[in-house]
N, C-alpha and C positions, 0 to 999 in steps of 0.2 A: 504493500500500500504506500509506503515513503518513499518507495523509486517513481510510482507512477507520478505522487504530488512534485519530484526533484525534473521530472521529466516535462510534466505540464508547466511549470513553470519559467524553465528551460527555454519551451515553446515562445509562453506569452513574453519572456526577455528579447526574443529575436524579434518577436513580430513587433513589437516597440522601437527597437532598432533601427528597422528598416523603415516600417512608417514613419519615426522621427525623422532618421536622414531624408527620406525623400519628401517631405514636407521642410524641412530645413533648408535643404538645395534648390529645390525647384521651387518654391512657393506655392505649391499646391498637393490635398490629399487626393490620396487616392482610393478611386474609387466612389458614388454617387452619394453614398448614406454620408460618408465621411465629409463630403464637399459642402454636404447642402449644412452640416451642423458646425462646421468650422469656420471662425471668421476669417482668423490670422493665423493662416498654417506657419508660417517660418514661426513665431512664438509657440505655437504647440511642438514643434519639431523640437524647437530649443527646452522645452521644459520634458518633452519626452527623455533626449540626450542626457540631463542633469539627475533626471529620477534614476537613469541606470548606472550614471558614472557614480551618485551619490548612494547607489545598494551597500547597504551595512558599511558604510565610511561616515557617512556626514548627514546627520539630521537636517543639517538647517539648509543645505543644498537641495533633501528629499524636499521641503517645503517649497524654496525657492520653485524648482523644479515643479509642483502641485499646482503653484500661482498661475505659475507660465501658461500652464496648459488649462487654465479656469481661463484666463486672460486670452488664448487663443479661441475661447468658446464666446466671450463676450464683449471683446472689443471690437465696434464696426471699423469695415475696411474704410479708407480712408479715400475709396474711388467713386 
């Protein structure tokens, strides 16, 4: 049962990864659900990147990192 949770979790790290960089790089999520609910992907990307750099190191970066990706959900675009 703890390799399956070591494994799932494994998963949701990568898949965090990737959607962060590719919202961080490009300016845009991917995929329709993600597009239509994001305002400010490069800030979602960037708080994604800091919640996995900040995994069991640093509290206040998980936070920072928590922000970003609130602030990616509610800040309008500025176009």
């Amino acid at each position: 049962m703890f390799l399956v949770l070591i494994l799932v979790m494994v998963v949701l790290w990568i898949v965090l990864a990737v959607i962060g960089v590719h919202a961080l790089l490009l300016g845009r999520m991917p995929g329709p659900w993600l597009q239509q609910r994001v305002r400010q992907p490069r800030l979602w990307g960037a708080g994604a990147i800091l919640i996995l750099i900040s995994w069991n190191r640093s509290p206040t970066l998980l936070v920072i990192g928590i922000g970003l990706i609130a602030l990616g959900h509610a800040v309008k675009s500025p176009r």
